[in-house]
PLY file of the C-alpha trace (Angstrom):
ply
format ascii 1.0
element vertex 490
property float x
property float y
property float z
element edge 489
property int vertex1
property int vertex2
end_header
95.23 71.39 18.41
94.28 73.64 15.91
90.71 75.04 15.34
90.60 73.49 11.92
91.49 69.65 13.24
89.14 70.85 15.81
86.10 71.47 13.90
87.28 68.15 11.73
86.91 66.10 14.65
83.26 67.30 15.10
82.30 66.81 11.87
78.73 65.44 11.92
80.58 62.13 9.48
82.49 60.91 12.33
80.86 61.63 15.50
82.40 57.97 16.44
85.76 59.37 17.19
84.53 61.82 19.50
86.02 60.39 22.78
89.00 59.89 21.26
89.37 63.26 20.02
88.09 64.85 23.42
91.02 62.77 25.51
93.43 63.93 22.56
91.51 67.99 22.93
92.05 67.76 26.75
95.57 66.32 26.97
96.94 68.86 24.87
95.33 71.28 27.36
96.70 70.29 30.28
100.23 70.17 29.12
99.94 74.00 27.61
98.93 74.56 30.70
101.62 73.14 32.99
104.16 74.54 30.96
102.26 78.22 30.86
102.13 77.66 34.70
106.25 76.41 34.99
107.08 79.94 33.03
108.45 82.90 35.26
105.58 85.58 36.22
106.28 88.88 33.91
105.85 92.18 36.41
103.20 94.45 34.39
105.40 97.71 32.87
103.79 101.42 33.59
103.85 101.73 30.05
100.98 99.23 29.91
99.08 100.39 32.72
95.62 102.35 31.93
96.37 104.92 34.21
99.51 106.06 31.87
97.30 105.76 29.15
95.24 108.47 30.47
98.16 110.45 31.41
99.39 110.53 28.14
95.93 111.24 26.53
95.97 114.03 29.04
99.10 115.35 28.47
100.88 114.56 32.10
104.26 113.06 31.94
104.64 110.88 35.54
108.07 112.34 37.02
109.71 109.11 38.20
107.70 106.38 36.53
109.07 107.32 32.91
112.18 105.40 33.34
111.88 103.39 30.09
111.77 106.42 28.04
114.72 108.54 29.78
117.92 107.16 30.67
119.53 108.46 33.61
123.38 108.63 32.24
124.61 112.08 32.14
126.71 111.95 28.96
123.32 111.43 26.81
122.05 113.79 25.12
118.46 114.80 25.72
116.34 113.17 22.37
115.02 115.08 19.64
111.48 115.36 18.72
112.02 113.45 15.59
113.87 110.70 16.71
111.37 110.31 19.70
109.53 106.91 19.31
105.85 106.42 19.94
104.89 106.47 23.94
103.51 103.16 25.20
100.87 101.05 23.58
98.60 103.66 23.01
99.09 104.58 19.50
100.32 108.63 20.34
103.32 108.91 18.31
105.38 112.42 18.78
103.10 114.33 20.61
104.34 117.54 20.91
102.91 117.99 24.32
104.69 114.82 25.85
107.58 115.19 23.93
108.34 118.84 25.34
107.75 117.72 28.68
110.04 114.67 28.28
112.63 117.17 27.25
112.39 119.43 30.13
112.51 116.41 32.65
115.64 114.94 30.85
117.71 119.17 31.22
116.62 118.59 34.87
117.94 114.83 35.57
121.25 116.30 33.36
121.63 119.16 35.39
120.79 118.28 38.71
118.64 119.02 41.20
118.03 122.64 42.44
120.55 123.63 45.16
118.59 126.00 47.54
119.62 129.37 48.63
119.55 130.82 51.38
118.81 134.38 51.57
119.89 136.91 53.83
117.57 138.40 56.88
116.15 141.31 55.83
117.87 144.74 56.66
115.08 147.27 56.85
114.58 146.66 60.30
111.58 144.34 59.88
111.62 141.04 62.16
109.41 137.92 61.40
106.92 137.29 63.02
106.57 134.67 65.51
103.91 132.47 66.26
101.94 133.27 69.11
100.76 130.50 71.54
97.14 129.39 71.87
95.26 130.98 74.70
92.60 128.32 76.44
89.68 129.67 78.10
89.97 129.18 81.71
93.46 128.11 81.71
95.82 130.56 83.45
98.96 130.62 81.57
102.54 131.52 83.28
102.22 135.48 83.37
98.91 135.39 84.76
100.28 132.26 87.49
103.73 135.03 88.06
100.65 138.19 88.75
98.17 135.57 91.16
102.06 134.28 93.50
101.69 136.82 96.75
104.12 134.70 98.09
107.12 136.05 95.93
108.22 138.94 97.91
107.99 137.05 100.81
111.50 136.78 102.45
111.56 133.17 103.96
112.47 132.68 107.58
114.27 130.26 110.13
112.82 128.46 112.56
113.52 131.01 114.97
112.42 134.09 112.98
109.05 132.58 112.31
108.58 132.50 116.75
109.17 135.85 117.06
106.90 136.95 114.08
104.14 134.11 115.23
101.08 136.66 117.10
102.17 136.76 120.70
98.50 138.92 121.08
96.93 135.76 122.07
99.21 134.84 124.85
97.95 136.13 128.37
94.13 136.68 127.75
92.61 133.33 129.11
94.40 133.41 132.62
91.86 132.32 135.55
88.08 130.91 134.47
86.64 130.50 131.13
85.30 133.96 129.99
81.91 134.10 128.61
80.80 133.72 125.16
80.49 137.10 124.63
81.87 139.90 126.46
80.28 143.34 126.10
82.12 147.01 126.57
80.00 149.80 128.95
79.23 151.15 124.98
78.48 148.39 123.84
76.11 147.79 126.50
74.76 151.31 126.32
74.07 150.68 122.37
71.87 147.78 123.18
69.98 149.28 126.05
69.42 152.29 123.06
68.09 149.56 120.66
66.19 147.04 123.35
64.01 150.55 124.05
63.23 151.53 120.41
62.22 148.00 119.77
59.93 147.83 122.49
58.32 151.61 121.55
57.88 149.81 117.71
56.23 146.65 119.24
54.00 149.37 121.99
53.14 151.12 118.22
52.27 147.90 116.15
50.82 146.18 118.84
48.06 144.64 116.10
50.90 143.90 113.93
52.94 140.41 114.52
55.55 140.43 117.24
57.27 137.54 115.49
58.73 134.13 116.91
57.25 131.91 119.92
54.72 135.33 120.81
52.71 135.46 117.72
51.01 132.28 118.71
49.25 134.26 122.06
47.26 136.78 120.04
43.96 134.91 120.61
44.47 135.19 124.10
41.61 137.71 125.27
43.27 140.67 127.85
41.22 141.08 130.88
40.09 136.99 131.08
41.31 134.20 133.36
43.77 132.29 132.00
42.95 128.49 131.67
45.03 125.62 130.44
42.16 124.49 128.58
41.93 128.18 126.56
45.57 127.58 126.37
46.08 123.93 124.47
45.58 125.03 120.97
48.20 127.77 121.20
50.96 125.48 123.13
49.96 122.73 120.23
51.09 125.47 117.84
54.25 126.71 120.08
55.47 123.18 120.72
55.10 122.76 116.34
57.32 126.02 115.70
59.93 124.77 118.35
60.42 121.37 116.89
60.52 122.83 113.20
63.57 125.08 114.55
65.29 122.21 115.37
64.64 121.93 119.15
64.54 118.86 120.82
60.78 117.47 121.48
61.56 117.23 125.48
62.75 119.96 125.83
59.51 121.84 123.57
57.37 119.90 125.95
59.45 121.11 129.12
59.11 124.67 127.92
55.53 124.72 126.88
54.84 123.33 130.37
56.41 126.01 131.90
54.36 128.43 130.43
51.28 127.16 130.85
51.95 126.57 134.74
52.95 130.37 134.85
49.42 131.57 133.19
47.47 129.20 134.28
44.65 130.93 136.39
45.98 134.28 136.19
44.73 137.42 134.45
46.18 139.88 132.73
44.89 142.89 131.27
47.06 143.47 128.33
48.79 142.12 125.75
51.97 143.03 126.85
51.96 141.40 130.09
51.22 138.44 128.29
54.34 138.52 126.17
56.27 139.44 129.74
55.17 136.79 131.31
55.41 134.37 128.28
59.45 135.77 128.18
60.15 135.46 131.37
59.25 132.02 132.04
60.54 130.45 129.00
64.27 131.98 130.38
63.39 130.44 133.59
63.35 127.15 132.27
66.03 127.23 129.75
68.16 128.38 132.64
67.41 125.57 134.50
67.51 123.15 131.34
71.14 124.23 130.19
72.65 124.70 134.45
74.31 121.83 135.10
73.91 119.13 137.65
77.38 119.85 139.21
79.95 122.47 138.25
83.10 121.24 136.80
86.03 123.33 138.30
89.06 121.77 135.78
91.95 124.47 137.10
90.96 123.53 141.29
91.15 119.50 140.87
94.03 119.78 138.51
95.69 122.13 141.40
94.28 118.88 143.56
95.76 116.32 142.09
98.39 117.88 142.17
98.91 117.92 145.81
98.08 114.34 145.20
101.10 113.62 143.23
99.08 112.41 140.41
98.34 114.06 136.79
94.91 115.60 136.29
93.51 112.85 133.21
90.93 114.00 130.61
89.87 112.09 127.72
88.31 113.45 124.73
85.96 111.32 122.66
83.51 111.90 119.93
82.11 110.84 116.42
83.94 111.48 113.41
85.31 115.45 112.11
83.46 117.30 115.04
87.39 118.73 115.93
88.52 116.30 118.62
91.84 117.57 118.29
91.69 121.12 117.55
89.63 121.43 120.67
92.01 119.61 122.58
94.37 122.07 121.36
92.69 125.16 122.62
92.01 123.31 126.19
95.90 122.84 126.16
95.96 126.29 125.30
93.80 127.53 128.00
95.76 125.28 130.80
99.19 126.39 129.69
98.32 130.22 130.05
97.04 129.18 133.85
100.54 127.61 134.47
100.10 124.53 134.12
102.34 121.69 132.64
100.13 119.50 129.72
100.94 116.68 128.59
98.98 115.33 125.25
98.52 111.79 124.66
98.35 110.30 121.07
95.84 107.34 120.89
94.10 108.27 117.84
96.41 105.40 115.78
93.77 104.51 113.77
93.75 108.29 111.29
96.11 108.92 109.03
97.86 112.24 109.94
96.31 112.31 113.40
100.31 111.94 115.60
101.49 114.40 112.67
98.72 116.74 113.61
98.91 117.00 117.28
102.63 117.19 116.82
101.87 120.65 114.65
99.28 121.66 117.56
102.69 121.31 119.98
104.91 122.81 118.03
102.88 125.71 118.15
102.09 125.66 121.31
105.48 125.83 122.36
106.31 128.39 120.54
104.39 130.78 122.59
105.09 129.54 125.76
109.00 128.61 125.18
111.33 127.03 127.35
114.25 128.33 127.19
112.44 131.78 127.79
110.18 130.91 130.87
112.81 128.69 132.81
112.28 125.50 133.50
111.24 122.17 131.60
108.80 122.47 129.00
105.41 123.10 129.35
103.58 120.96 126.89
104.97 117.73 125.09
103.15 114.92 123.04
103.32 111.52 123.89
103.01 108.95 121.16
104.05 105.59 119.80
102.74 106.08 116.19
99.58 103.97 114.50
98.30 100.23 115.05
99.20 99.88 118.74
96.55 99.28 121.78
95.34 102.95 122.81
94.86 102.25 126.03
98.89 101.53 126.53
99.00 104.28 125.11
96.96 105.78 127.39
98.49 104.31 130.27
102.38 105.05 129.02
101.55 108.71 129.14
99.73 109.02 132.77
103.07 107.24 134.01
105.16 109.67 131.72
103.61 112.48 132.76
103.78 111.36 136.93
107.40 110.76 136.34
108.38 114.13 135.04
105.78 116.13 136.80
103.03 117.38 134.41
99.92 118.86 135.65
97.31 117.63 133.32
97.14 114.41 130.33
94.74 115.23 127.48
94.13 112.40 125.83
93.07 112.21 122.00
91.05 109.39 120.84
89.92 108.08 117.86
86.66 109.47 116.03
84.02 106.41 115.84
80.60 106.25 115.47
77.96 104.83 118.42
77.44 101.82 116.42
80.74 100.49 115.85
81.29 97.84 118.26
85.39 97.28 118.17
86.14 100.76 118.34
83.30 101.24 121.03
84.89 98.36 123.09
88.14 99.72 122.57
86.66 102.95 124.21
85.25 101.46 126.83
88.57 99.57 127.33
90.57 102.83 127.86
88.08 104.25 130.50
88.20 101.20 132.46
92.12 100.55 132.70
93.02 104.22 132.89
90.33 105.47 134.84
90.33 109.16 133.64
89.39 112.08 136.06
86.69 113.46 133.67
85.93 111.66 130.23
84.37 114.70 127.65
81.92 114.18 124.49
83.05 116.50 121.80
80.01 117.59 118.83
79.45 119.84 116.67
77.04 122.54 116.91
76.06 122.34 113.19
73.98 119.30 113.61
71.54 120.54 116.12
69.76 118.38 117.50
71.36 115.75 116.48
74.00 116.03 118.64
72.04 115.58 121.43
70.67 112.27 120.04
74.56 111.42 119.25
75.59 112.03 122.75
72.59 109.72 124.38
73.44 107.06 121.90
76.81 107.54 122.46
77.05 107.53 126.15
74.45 104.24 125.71
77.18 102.05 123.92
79.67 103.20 125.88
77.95 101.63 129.03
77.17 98.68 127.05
80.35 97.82 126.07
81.82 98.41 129.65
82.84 96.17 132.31
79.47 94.05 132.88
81.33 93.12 136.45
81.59 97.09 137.15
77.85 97.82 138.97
78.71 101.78 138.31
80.08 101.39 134.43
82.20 105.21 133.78
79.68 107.35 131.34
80.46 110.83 129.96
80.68 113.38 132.57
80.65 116.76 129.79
80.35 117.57 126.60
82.65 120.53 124.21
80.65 122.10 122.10
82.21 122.80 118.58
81.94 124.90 115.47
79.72 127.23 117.83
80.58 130.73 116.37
79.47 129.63 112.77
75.85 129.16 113.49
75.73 132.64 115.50
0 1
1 2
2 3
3 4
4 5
5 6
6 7
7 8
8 9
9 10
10 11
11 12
12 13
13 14
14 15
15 16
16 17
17 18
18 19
19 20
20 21
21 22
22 23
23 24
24 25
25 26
26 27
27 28
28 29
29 30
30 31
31 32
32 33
33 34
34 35
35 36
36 37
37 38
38 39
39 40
40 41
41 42
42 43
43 44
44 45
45 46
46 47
47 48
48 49
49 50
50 51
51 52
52 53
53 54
54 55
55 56
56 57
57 58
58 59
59 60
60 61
61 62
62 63
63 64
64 65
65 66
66 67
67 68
68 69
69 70
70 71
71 72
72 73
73 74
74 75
75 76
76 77
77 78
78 79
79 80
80 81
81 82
82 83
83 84
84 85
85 86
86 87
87 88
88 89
89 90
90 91
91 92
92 93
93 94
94 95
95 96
96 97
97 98
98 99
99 100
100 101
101 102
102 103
103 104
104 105
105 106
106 107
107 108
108 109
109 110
110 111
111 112
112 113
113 114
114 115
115 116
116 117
117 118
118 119
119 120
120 121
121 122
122 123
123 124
124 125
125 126
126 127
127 128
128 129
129 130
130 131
131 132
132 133
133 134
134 135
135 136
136 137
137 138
138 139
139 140
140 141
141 142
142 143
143 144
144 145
145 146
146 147
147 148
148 149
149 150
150 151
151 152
152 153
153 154
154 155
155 156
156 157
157 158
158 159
159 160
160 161
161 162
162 163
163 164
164 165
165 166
166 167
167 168
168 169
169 170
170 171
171 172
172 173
173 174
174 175
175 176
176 177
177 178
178 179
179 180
180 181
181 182
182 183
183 184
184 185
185 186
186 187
187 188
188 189
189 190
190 191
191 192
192 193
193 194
194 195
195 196
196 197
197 198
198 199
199 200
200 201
201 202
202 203
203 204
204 205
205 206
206 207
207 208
208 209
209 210
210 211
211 212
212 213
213 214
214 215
215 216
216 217
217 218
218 219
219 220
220 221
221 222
222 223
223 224
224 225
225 226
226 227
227 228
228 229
229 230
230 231
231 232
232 233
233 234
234 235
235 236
236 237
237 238
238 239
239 240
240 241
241 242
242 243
243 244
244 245
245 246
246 247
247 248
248 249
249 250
250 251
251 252
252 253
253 254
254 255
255 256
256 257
257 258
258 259
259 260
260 261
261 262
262 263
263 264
264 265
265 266
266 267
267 268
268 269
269 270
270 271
271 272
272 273
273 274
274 275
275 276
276 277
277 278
278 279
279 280
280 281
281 282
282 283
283 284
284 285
285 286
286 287
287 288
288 289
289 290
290 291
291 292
292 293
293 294
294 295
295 296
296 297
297 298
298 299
299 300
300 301
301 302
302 303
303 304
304 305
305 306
306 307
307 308
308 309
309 310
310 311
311 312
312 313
313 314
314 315
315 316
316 317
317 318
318 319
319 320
320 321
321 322
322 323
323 324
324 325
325 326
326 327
327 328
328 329
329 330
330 331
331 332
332 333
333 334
334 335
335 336
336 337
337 338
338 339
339 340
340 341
341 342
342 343
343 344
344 345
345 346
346 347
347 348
348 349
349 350
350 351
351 352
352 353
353 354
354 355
355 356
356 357
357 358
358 359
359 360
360 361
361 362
362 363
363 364
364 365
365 366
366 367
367 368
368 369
369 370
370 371
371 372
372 373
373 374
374 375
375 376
376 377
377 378
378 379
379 380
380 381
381 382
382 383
383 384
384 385
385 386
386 387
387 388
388 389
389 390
390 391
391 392
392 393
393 394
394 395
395 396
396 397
397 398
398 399
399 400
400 401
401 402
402 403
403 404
404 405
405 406
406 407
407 408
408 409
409 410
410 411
411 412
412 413
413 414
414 415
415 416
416 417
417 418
418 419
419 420
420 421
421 422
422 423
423 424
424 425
425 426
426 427
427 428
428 429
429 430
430 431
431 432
432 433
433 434
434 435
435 436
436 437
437 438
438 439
439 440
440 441
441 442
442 443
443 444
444 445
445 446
446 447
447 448
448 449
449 450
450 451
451 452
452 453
453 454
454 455
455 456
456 457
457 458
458 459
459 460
460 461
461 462
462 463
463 464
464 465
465 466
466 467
467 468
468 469
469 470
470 471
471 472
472 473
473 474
474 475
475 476
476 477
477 478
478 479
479 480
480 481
481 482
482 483
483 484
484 485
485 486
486 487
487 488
488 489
């Protein structure tokens, strides 16, 4: 339908026909359209992209995109500038630009690409350079790892070597009775005699100046009065304060400020010295008799006992958790093998990880300073275990018959670290005692908690009584306690 039959059929003389032309208009339509739509799609060239266009304006040839233009057969010569046609749609015909370009791209297709050469290393002596690696702050790289090894010059060593380089100093110097905690030379002594009198000539020189600790609190004690316990309440309120702020327990405060104030009471005493004297002396009193025990525990004469009795000496060490259960153990092992005596360690801890592994290191050792094959005779310490997740008081009971059979002195046995208020473990505990019947059952803490490990050992020796035998009318409690970590709060 033309646009001249089309304006004819809306001529304003023969609007009649006008839905007859429309049907006719809109037929036509649709078929130019189904064909148009039947009709493969033509791909759009480069050539009549607007993005050529501006290369071209611009003078740019595109390198592999001008394939229409330049044919790729080797025999062709590249075209002249007058034979070149006009580039794309745009209108441009021979520009010189273009065309020069287009010339230099067709010598390269021709041609060939560029082989590359490679060039000799240079011969002055010069070497490249290489690339040094990134050094991180705080990161130690492998020189600096080779410098911080001490271990590389060490020569390593058998089994053998290693026991005769292990310190053999140890071995022999805790035969007979526990030795003191410290032990003082006639100098040493002599140096602290020299020291206790200079401090007592400064305190004689300062006497208005503090004395420090516990005997600063008695300066408003008048010399020359009598002594009252009345006069005395407000400085024992202030003794008893300092005490419990340095972590001593509020009994034993109370027991010391008691016995104090039954020393002065009524007394008088002209200066302040004696006051401090007397204050001194009965505050060691009392901590003397606070810390002596009830009865002495001789371990070396009943093990020597039993003995005779044909039995094994049993001691069982229990405790919380990480106060050193088994290091201690260790050192008591330690102690009873350089008195002659044959130990035998029980393992029924089988609840820790690592616990069999680490009293088997502990005996290893062990025997290495007191071999058996060098002393005569069977060995002198062994473990007994039967790994983790079996009944520790089988355990328990395995060894003592072990250690009857083949003659050992002494069973230490190693339990598992548990806390006062866990009832399975405690029962388990409790369970041991009764079917084994130990000679001496120990409490192991730490000295690092203070206090608190008196409270631990009440509490503790409390659920252990609990969880006993209710049929038993004397239930087994714990007869000592090891003291631990000691030398790192001195």
């Amino acid at each position: 339908v033309t646009r001249t039959n089309l304006t004819h059929s809306y001529s304003p003389s023969n609007y009649s026909n006008f839905g007859q032309s429309f049907t006719t208009l809109l037929n036509s339509l649709e078929e130019e359209q189904k064909l148009h739509s039947q009709q493969p799609k033509v791909m759009k060239k480069w050539q009549d992209s607007r993005k050529n266009e501006k290369l071209i304006q611009n003078g740019d040839v595109p390198k592999d995109k001008n394939t229409s233009n330049i044919k790729d057969e080797d025999s062709q010569e590249p075209p002249s500038l007058e034979d070149k046609p006009s580039v794309g749609n745009t209108g441009v015909m021979g520009n010189p630009l273009s065309s020069a370009k287009i010339k230099k791209i067709a010598m390269k297709k021709k041609t060939g690409p560029k082989k590359s050469v490679k060039t000799a290393p240079p011969t002055n002596g010069s070497v490249k350079r290489k690339k040094e690696d990134r050094t991180w702050v705080g990161v130690v790289n492998k020189d600096e790892a080779k410098s911080l090894n001490y271990s590389r010059d060490i020569v390593p060593m058998t089994t053998g070597e290693q026991e005769e380089k292990m310190d053999k100093s140890l071995k022999g110097s805790m035969i007979g009775e526990l030795q003191p905690l410290q032990q003082y030379s006639s100098e040493e002594e002599e140096e602290e005699e020299e020291e206790e009198k200079d401090r007592e000539e400064e305190e004689e020189a300062h006497v208005t100046k503090s004395s420090g600790g516990v005997f600063s609190f008695f300066k408003s004690l008048t010399a020359g009065r009598v002594i009252t316990r009345e006069s005395m309440s407000p400085v024992m309120e202030k003794m008893k304060e300092h005490l419990i702020t340095k972590n001593v327990a509020a009994e034993i405060s109370d027991k010391l400020c008691e016995s104090v104030v039954t020393k002065l009471n009524g007394k008088t005493i002209g200066t302040f010295r004696g006051i401090q004297s007397v204050i001194r002396g009965s505050m060691e009193e009392s901590l003397v008799q606070i810390l002596s025990p009830k009865h002495r525990i001789d371990i070396l004469h009943k093990a020597k006992q039993a003995e005779v009795e044909g039995r094994p000496y049993v001691v069982t060490f229990c405790g919380v958790n990480g106060v050193g259960k088994s290091t201690n153990l260790a050192k008591v092992c330690f102690w009873l093998l350089e008195n002659d005596l044959r130990v035998l360690i029980a393992g029924c801890d089988t609840f820790r990880s690592g616990a069999v592994e680490q009293l088997k290191t502990h005996t290893c050792r062990l025997s290495a300073l007191h071999p058996p094959d060098r002393e005569g005779g069977p060995p002198r310490v062994m473990l007994f275990e039967q790994g983790y997740g079996k009944d520790a008081a089988g355990i328990c009971m395995g060894a003592i018959n072990y250690a009857r059979q083949q003659r050992f002195n002494v069973v230490l046995v190693d339990t598992a670290g548990r806390m006062q208020d866990n009832e399975p473990l405690m029962k388990s505990l409790a369970k041991l005692i009764l079917v084994n019947t130990p000679d001496i059952v120990l409490f192991v803490g730490e000295a690092l908690v203070g206090n608190e490990a008196v409270d631990q050992l009440v509490k503790f020796n409390r659920a252990l009584i609990d969880h006993a035998d209710t049929g038993k009318q004397d239930p087994r409690s714990i007869d000592g306690i090891v003291l631990t970590k000691f030398d790192i709060i001195l």
